[in-house]
LOKENU-406900 format. One record per residue (C-alpha): residue number from 1; chain; x, y, z. Coordinates in steps of 0.2 Angstrom, whole numbers. Example, Ala and Ser with C-alpha at 12.3 -4.5 7.8 and 13.67 -1.06 7.14 Angstrom:
<nodes>
   seq   mol    east   north      up
     1     A      62     -22      39
     2     A      68      -5      36
</nodes>
This chain:
<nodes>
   seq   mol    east   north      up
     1     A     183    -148     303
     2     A     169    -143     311
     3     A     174    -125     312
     4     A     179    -125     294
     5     A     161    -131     287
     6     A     153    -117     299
     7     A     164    -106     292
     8     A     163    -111     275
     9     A     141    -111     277
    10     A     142     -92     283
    11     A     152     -86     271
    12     A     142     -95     257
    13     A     126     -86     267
    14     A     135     -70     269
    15     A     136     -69     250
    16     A     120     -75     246
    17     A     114     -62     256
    18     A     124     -49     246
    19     A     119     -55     231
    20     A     101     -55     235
    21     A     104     -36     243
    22     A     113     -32     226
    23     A      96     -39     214
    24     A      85     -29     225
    25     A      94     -15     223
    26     A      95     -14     205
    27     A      76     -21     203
    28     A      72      -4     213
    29     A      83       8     202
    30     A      76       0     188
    31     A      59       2     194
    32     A      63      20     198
    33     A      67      26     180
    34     A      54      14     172
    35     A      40      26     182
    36     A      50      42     180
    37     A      51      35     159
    38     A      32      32     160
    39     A      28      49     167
    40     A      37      57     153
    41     A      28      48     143
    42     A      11      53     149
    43     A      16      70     150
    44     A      23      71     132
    45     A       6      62     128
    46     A      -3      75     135
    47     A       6      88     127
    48     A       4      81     111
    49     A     -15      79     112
    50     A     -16      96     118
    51     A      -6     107     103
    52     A     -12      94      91
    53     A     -31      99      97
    54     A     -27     117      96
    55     A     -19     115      77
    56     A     -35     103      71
    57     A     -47     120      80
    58     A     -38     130      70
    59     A     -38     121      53
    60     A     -56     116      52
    61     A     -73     129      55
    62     A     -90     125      55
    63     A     -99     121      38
    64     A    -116     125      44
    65     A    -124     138      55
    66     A    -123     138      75
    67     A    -140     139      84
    68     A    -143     145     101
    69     A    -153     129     110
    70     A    -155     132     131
    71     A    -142     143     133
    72     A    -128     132     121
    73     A    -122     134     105
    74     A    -129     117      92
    75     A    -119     117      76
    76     A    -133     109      60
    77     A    -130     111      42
    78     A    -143     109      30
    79     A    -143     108      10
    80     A    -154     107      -4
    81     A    -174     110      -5
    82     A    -190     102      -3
    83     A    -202     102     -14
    84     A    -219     108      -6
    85     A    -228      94       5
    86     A    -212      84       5
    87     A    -203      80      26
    88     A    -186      85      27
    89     A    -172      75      29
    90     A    -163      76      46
    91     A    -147      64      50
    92     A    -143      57      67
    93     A    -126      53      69
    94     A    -119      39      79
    95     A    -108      38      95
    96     A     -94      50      95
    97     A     -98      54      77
    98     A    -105      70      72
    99     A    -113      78      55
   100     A     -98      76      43
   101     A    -100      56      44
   102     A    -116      59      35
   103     A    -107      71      20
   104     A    -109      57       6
   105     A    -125      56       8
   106     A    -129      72      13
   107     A    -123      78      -2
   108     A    -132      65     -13
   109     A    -149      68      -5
   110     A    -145      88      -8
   111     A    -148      84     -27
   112     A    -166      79     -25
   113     A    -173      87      -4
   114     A    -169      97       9
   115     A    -158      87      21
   116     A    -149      91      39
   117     A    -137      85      49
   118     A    -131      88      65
   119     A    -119      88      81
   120     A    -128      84      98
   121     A    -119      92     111
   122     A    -100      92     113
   123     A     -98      81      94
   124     A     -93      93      81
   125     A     -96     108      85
   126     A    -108     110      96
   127     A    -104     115     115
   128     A    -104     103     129
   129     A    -120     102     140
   130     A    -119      97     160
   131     A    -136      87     159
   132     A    -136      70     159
   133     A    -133      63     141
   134     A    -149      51     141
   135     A    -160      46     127
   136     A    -173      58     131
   137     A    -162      72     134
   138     A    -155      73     117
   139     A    -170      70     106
   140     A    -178      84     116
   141     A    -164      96     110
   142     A    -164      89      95
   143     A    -181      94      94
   144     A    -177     111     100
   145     A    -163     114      86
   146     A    -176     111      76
   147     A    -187     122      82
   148     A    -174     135      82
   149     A    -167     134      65
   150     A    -187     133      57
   151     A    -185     117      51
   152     A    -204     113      53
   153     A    -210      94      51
   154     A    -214      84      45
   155     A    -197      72      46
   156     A    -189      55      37
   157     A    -176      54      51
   158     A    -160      43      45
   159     A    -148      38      62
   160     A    -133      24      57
   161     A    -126      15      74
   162     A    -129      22      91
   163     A    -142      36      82
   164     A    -152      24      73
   165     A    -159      21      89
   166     A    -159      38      94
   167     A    -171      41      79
   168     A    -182      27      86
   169     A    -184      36     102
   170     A    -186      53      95
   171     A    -201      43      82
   172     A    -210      37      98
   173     A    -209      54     108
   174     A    -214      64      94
   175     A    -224      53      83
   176     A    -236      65      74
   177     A    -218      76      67
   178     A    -209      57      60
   179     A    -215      51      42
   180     A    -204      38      42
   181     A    -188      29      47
   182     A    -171      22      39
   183     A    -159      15      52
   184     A    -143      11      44
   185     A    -132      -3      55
   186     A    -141       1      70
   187     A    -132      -6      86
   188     A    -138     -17      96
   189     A    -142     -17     112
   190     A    -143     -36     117
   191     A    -144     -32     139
   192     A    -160     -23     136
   193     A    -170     -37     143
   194     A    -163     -37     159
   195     A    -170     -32     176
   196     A    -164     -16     186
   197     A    -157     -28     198
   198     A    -146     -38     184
   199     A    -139     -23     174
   200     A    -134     -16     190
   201     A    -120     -32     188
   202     A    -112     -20     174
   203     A    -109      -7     184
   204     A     -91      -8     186
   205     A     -87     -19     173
   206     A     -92      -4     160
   207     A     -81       7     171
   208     A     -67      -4     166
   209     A     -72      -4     149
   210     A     -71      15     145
   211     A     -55      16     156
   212     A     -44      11     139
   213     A     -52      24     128
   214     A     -52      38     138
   215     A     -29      33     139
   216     A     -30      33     122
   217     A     -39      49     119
   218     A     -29      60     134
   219     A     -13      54     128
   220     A     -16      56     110
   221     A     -12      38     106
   222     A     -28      36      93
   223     A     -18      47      82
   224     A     -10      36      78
   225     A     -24      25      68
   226     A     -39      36      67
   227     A     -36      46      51
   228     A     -30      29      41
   229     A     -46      20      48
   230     A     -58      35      42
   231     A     -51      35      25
   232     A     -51      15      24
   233     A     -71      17      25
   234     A     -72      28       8
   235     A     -70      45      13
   236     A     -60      58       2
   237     A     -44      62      10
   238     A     -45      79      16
   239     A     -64      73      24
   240     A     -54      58      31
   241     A     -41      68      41
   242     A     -57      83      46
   243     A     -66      67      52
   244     A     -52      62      63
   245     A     -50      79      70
   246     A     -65      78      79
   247     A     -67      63      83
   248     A     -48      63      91
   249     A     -54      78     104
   250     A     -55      73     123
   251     A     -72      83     120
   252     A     -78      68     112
   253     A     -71      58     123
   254     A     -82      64     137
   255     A     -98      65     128
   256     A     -95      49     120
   257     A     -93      41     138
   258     A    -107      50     145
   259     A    -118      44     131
   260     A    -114      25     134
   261     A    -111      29     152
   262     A    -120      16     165
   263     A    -135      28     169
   264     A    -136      33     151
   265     A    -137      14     146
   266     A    -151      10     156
   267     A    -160      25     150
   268     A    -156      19     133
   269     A    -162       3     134
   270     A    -178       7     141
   271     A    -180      22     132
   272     A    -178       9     117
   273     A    -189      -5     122
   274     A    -203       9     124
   275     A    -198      15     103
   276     A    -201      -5      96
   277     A    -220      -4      90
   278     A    -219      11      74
   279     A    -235       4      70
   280     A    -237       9      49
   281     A    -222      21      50
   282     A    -212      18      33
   283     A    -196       9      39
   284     A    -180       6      29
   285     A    -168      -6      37
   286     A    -149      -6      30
   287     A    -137     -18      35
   288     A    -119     -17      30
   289     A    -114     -36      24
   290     A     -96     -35      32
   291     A    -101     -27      50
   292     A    -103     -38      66
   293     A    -122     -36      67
   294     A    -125     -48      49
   295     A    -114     -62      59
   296     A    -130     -78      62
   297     A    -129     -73      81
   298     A    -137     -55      78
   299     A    -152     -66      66
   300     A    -165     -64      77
   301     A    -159     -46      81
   302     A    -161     -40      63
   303     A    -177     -49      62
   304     A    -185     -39      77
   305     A    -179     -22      69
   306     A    -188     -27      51
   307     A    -205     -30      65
   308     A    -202     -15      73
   309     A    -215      -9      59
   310     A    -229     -17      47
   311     A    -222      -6      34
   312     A    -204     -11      33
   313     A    -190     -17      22
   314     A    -172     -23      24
   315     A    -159     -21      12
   316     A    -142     -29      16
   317     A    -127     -18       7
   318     A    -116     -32      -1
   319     A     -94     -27       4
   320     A    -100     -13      16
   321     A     -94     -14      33
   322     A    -100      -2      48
   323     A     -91      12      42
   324     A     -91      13      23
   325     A    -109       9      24
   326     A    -107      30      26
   327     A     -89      32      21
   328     A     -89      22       3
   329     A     -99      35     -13
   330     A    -108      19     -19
   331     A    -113      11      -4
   332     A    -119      29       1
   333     A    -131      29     -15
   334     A    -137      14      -8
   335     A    -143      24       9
   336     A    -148      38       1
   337     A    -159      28     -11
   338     A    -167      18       3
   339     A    -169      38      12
   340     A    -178      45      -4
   341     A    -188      27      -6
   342     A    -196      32      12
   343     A    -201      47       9
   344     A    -210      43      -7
   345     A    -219      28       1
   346     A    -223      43      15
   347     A    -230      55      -1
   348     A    -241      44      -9
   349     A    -246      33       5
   350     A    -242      15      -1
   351     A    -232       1       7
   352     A    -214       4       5
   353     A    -209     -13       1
   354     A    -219      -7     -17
   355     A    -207       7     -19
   356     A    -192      -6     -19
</nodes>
C-alpha cells in the first residue's frame, strides 16, 4: 500500500512538473512574438512618421519670407500697414505652435495695421538651433529677426499660452521697444515660487512626463487625432490639416521638449517672476471661458496677471476654450479687438480700461 501511494505521489508530481514546464514554455513563445509583434510596430510607426513628414514638406511652403538670424534661417510673415506713428503688431505663438495659429487674427488685424508673426526656431519653418531653448534666448532672436526684417519699434506684442509669457519676458528685456501687451490664455506657471533646491524634486518626474509625447510623435501615433482637434477649435479645413502638419513633425517635438525641458523651466520661471511689474504698459488680458485656467483654483492666478500692470483690463471670451480662443473667427474678433484696443490706448495715451 505504501508503495502504491508513493508511486501514485510521484507520478501526480511528475506531471505537475510537466505541466508547469509546458505553461512556461508557451508563456515564453508567446512572449517571443508579442516583442517581435511590437518591434514591428515600432518600426511601421516610424516609417509612417517618416514618409508622412516628407509628403506634409512637400504639400506646404512657407507663407512669409525666410530671414537669416546667427547663421539660421527664421521664417516671419507680416501683412497689412501701419499708419505713421502707429507700433506694429508682432504675434508670439505658444508651445509647439508656430505663426499659422495666429492666421485669424492675423488676417483681421491686416484690415486695419501692420501685423507679424512668426516661428521661433525649429516650429514652422524656421531651422533648428543647438542653444539652449531658454527664455532669454528666444526673445533675443526674436529681437534679432526683427532687426533683420526692418521691422522697427515700437511694438503691441500679442503671445496666447506658453508665449503670452514669452512676450512678458521680451516686454521687461526690452522695455523702451513694447507699447503694450495682450496675453491671451496665458499658461501658468504655478512651481514658480519654489526654491532651486525644491524644483530640483522635478527633475525626473518631468523626464517621465515628456517620455509619452515624444512615443507618440516618433511613431506617428498623434495622427491619429491632431488634424480633427485643430479643426474642432475653428479653423478652416485646409488651415486645419496645414496646422497639424507642423505640429505632427519630430522637429517640434524636440523643440517643444527643449522649451519645457527642466533647465529651460527654471529659466522660464524666473525669467517670469523678473517680467510681473509692467509698470503703466497698456495690458489686455484674455481669457477663454472653457479652458482649464477660468476653473476657481487658477482665481488668484488670473488676478495677479490683471496686477501685472496699473493699466490693465480682462476680458473673459464666453464658449471659447484654449484653442478656439485663436481657432474660432468670432472669438478671434474678440482678440483682435482687445489687440487694436491696446494700441489706441498706446496712441493717445489714456487708460485702456477707457478704450473698452
Amino acid at each position: 500500500m505504501h508503495t502504491t501511494t508513493s508511486i501514485g505521489k510521484t507520478a501526480v508530481h511528475s506531471e505537475s512538473k510537466s505541466a508547469r514546464r509546458g505553461f512556461f514554455f508557451h508563456s515564453k513563445r508567446l512572449l517571443k512574438w508579442l516583442g517581435i509583434l511590437l518591434i514591428v510596430l515600432v518600426l511601421l510607426g516610424i516609417a509612417f512618421q517618416t514618409i508622412a513628414t516628407q509628403i506634409d514638406n512637400r504639400t506646404y511652403a512657407p507663407r512669409g519670407q525666410l530671414y537669416t538670424v546667427n547663421g539660421r534661417q527664421m521664417h516671419m510673415v507680416c501683412l497689412g500697414q501701419s499708419s505713421a506713428g502707429e507700433p506694429t503688431v508682432v504675434l508670439q505663438a505658444g508651445g509647439a505652435n508656430e505663426s499659422l495659429w495666429w492666421v485669424r487674427v492675423q488676417s483681421q488685424l491686416a484690415e486695419r495695421v501692420r501685423v507679424c508673426a512668426y516661428d521661433r526656431a525649429g516650429l514652422g519653418w524656421s531651422e533648428p538651433a543647438d542653444t539652449p531653448r531658454d527664455p532669454a534666448t528666444l526673445v533675443g532672436e526674436l529681437h534679432d529677426l526683427l532687426a533683420v526684417a526692418g521691422i522697427q519699434p515700437p511694438y503691441v506684442m500679442a503671445g496666447h499660452s506658453f508665449g503670452a509669457i514669452l512676450t512678458r519676458v521680451y516686454a521687461a528685456q526690452y522695455p523702451n521697444e513694447v507699447a503694450g501687451l495682450a496675453l491671451v490664455d496665458g499658461m501658468p506657471l504655478e512651481l514658480k515660487g519654489l526654491s532651486a533646491a525644491e524644483f530640483a524634486a522635478y527633475r525626473w518626474p518631468s523626464y517621465a512626463v515628456q517620455a509619452p509625447f515624444w512615443v507618440i510623435y516618433h511613431l506617428g501615433v498623434g495622427r491619429l487625432w491632431v488634424a480633427r482637434s485643430t479643426a474642432a477649435m475653428g479653423y478652416p479645413p485646409a488651415i486645419a490639416r496645414e496646422l497639424a502638419a507642423y505640429t505632427l513633425r519630430n522637429q517640434t517635438c524636440a523643440t517643444d521638449l527643449a522649451e519645457h525641458g527642466y533647465d529651460a523651466t527654471w529659466a522660464l520661471m524666473q525669467a517670469a517672476l523678473a517680467a510681473e511689474d509692467l509698470g503703466n504698459l497698456p495690458l489686455a488680458v484674455l481669457w477663454a471661458s472653457e479652458s482649464g485656467t477660468n476653473q476657481p483654483d487658477y482665481a488668484a492666478y488670473r488676478q495677479e496677471v490683471a496686477d501685472y500692470s496699473t493699466n490693465s483690463v480682462t476680458r473673459t471670451i464666453e464658449g471659447a476654450d484654449h484653442g478656439s480662443i485663436l481657432g474660432n473667427e468670432q472669438y478671434a474678433r474678440q482678440v483682435s479687438d482687445a489687440i487694436l484696443a491696446v494700441i489706441n490706448a498706446a496712441l493717445i495715451g489714456e487708460p485702456l480700461a477707457i478704450q473698452q
